[in-house]
N, CA and C atoms as an extended XYZ file, in Angstrom:
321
Properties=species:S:1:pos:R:3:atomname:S:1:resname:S:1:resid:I:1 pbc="F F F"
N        41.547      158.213      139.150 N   UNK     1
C        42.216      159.320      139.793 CA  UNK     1
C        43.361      158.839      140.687 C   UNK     1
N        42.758      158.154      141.495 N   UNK     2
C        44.327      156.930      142.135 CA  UNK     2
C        45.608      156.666      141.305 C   UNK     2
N        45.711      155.900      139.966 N   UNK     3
C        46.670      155.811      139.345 CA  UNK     3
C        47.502      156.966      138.746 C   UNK     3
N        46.869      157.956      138.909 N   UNK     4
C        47.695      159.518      138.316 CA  UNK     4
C        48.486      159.654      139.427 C   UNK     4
N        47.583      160.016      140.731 N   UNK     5
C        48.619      160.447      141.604 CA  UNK     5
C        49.713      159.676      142.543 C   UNK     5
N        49.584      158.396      142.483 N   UNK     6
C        50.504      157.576      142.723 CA  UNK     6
C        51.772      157.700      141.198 C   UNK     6
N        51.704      157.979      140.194 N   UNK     7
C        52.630      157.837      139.039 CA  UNK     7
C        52.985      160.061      139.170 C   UNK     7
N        52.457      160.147      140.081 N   UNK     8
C        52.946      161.865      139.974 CA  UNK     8
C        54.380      161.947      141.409 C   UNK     8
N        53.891      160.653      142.035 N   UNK     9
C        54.740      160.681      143.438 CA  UNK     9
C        56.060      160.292      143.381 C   UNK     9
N        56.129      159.116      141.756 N   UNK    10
C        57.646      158.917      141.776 CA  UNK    10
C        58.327      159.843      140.414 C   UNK    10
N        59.610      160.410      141.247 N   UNK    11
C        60.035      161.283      139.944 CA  UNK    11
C        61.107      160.100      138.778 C   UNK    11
N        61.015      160.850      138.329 N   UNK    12
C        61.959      160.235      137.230 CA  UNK    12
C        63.291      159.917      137.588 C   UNK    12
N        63.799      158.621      137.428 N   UNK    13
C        65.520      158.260      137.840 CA  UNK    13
C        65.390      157.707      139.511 C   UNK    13
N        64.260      158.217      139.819 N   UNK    14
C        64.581      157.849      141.167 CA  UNK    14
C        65.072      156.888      142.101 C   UNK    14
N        64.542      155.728      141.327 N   UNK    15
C        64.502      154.122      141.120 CA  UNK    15
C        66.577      153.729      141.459 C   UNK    15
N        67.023      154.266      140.483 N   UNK    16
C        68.533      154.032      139.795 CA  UNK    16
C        69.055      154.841      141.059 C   UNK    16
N        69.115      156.358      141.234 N   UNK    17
C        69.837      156.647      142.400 CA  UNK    17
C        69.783      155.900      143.637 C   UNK    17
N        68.486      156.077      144.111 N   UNK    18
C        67.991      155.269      144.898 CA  UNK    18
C        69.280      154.054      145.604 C   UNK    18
N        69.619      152.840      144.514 N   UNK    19
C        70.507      152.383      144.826 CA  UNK    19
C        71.634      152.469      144.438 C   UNK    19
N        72.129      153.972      143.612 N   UNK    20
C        73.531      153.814      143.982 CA  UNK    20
C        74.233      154.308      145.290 C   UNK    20
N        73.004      155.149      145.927 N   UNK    21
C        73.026      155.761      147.255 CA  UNK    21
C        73.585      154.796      148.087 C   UNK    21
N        72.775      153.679      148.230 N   UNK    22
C        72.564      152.301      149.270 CA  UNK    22
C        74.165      151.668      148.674 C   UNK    22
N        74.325      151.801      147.332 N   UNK    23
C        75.506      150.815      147.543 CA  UNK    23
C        77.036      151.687      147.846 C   UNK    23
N        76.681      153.420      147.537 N   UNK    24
C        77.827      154.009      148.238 CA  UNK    24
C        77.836      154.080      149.364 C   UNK    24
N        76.823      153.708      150.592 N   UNK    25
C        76.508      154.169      152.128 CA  UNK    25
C        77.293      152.508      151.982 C   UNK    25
N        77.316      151.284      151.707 N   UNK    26
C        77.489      150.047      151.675 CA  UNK    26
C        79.162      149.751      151.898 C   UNK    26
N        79.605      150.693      150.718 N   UNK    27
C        81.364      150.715      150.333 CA  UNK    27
C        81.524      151.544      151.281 C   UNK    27
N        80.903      152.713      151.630 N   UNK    28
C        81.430      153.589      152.876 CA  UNK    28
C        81.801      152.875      154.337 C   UNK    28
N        80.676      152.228      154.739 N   UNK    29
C        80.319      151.395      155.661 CA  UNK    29
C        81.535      150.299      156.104 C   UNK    29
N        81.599      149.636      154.720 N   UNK    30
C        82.935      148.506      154.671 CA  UNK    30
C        84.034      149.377      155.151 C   UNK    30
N        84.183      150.509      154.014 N   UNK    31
C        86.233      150.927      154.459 CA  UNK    31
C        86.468      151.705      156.047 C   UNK    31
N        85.230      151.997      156.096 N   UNK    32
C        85.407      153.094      157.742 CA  UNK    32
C        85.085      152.615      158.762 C   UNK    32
N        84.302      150.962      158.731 N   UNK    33
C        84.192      150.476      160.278 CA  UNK    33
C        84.357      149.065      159.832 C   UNK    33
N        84.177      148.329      158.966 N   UNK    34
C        84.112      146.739      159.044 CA  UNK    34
C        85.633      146.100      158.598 C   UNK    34
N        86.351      147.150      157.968 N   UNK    35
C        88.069      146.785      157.213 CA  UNK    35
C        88.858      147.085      158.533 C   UNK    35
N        89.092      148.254      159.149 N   UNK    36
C        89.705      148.629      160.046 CA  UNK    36
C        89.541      147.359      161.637 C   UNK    36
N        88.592      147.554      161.959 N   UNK    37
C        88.295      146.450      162.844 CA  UNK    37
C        88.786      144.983      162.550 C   UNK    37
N        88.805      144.489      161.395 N   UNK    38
C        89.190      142.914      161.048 CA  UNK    38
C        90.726      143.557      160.763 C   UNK    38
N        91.330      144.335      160.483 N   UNK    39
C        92.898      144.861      160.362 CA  UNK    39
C        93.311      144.587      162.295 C   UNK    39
N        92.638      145.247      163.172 N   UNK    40
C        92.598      145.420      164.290 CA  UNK    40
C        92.309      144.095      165.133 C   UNK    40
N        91.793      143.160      164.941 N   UNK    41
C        91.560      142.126      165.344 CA  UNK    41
C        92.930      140.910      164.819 C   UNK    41
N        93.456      141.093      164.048 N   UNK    42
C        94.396      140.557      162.975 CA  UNK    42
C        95.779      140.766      163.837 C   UNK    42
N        96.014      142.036      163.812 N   UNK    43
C        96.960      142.278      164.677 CA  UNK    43
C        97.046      141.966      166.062 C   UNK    43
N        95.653      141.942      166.901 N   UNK    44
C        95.779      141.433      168.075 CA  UNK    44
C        96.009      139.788      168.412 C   UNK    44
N        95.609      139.017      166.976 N   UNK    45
C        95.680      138.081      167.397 CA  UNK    45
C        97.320      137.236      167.006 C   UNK    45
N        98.017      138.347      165.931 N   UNK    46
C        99.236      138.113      165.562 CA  UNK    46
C       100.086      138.521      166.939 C   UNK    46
N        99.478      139.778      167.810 N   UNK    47
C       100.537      139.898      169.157 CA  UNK    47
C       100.302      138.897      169.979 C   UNK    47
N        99.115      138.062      169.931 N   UNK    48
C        99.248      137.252      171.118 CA  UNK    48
C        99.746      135.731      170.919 C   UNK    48
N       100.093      135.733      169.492 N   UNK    49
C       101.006      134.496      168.980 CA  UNK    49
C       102.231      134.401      169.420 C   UNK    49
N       103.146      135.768      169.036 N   UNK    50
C       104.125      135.987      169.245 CA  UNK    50
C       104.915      136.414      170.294 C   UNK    50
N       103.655      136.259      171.502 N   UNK    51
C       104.177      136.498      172.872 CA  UNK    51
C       105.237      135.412      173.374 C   UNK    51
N       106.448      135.657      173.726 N   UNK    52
C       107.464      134.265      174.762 CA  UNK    52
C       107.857      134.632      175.666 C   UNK    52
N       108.556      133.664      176.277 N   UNK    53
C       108.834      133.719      177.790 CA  UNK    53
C       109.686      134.748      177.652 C   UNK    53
N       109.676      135.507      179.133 N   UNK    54
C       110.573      136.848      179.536 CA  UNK    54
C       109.888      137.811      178.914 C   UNK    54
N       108.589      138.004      178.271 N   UNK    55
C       107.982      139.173      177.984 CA  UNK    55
C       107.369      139.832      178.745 C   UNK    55
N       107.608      141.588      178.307 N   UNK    56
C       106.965      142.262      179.687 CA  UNK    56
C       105.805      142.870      179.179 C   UNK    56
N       104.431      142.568      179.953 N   UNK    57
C       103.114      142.618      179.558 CA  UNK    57
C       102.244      143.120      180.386 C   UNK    57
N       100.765      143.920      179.894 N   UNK    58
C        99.824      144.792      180.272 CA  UNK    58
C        98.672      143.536      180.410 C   UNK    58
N        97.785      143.061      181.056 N   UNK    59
C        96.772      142.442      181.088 CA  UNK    59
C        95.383      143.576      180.754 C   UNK    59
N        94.348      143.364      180.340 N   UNK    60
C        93.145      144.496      180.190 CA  UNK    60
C        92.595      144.295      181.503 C   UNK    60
N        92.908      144.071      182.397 N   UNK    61
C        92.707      144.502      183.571 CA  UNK    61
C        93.246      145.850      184.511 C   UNK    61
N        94.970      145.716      183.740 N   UNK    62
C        96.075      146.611      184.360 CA  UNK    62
C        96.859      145.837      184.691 C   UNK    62
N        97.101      144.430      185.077 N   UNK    63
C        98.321      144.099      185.583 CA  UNK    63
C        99.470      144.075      185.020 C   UNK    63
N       100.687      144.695      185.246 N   UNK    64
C       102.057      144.473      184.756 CA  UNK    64
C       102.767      143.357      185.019 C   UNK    64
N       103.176      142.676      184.102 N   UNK    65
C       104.209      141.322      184.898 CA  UNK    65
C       104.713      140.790      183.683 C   UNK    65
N       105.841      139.749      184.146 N   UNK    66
C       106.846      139.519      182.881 CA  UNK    66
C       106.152      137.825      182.379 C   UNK    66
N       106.593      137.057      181.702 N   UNK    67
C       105.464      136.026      181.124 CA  UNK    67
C       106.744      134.899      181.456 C   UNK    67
N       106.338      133.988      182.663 N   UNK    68
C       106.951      133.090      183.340 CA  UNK    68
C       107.205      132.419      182.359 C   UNK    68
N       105.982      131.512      182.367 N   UNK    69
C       105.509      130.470      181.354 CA  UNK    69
C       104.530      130.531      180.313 C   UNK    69
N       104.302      130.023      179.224 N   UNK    70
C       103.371      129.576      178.491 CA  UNK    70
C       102.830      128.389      178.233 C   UNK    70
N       101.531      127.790      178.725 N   UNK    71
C       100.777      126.591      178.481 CA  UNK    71
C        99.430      126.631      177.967 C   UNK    71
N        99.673      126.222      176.310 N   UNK    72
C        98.649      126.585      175.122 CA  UNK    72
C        98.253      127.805      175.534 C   UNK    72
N        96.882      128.261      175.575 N   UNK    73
C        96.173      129.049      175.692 CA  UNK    73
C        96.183      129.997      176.780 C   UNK    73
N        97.132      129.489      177.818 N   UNK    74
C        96.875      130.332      179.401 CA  UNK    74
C        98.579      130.665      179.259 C   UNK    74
N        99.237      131.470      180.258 N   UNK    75
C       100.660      131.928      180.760 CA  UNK    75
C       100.260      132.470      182.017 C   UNK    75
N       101.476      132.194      182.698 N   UNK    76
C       101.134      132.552      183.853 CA  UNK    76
C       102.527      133.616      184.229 C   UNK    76
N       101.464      135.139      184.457 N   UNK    77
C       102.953      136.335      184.827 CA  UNK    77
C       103.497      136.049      186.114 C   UNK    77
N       104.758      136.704      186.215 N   UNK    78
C       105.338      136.810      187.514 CA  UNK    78
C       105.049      138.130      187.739 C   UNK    78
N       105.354      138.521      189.037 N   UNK    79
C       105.130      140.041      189.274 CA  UNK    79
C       106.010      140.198      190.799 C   UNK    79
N       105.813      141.407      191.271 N   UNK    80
C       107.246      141.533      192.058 CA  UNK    80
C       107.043      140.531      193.395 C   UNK    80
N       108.235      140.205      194.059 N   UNK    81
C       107.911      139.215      194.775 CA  UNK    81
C       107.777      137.998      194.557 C   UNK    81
N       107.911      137.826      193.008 N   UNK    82
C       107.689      135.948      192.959 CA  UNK    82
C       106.069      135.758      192.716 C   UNK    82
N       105.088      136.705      192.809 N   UNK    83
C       104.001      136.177      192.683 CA  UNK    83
C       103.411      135.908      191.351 C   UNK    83
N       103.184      134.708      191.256 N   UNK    84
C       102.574      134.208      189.952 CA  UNK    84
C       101.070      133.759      189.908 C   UNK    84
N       100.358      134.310      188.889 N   UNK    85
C        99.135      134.285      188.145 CA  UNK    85
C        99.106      133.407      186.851 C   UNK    85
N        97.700      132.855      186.637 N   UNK    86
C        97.545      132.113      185.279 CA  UNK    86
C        96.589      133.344      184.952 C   UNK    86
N        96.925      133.669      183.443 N   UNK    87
C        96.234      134.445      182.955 CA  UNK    87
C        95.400      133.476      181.121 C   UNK    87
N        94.308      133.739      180.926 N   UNK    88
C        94.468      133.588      179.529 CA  UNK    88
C        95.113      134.563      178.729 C   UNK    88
N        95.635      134.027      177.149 N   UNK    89
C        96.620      134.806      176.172 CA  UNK    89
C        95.684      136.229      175.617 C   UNK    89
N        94.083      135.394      175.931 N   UNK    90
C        93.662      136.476      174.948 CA  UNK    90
C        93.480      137.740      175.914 C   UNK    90
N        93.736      137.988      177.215 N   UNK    91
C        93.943      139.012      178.188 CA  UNK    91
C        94.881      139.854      177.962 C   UNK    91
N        95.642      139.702      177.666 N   UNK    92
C        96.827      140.594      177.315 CA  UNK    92
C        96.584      141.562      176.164 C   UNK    92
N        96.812      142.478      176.314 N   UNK    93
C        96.037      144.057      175.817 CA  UNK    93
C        97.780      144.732      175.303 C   UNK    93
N        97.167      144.494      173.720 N   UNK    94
C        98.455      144.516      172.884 CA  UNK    94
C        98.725      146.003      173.047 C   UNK    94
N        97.707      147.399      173.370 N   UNK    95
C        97.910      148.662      172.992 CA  UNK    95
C        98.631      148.987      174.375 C   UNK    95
N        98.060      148.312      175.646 N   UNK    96
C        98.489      148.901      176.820 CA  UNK    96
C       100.123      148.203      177.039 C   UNK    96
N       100.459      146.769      176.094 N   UNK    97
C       101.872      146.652      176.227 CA  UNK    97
C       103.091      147.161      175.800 C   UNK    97
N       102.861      147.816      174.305 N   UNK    98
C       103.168      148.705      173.742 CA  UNK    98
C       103.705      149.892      174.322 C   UNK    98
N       102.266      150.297      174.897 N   UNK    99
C       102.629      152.059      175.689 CA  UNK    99
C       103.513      151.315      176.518 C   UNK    99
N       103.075      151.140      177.549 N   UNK   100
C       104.208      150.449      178.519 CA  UNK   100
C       105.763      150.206      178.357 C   UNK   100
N       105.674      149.376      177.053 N   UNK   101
C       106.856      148.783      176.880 CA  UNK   101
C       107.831      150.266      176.559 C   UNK   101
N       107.120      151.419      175.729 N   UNK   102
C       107.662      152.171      175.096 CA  UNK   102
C       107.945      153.226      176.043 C   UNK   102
N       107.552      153.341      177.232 N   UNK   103
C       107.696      154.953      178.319 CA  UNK   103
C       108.940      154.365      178.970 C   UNK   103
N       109.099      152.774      179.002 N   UNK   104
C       110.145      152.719      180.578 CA  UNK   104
C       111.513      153.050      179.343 C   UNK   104
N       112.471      154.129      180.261 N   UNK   105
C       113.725      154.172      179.711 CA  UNK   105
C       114.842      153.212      179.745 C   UNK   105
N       115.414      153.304      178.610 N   UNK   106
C       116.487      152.279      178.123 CA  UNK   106
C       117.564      152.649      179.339 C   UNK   106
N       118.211      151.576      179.222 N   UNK   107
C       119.582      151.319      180.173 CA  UNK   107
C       120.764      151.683      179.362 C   UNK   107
């Protein structure tokens, strides 16, 4: 009586959908959170290559300041007054330099 109703519990095909479900939740998964993020990471690390001296920059802290120097991995901003900071590169917050860069009006 056991073996009937265990073979009444699985329907037919079930097996096969089953995983095409898992491998469309899989491809879903990839294009809507794991592609976008490595696109997003890609770009942040291409803005912080291409940062040089005299650039005007957002830290993810908030600080505004222009990029004195660069030494490897660290730069150190100026800010008004002459005051200078060592910051690391990977601090600099490519979305908040952007906005920034893009509100102050042209001369």
């Amino acid at each position: 009586m056991i073996p009937i109703i265990i073979l009444q519990a699985q329907a037919p095909g079930s097996g096969i959908s089953f995983y095409v479900m898992i491998g469309l939740m899989i491809v879903i998964f990839y294009f809507f959170m794991i592609r976008p993020q490595q696109k997003k990471t890609k770009d942040q690390k291409k803005f912080v290559d291409e940062i040089k001296k005299g650039d005007l920059v957002v830290t993810i802290g908030g600080a505004h300041g222009r990029v004195a120097e660069i030494e490897g991995d660290t730069l150190i901003l100026e800010f008004e007054r002459g005051a200078r900071i060592k910051f690391s590169k990977s601090s600099v917050s490519m979305d908040s330099t952007k906005a920034a860069n893009s509100a102050k009006p042209t001369a």
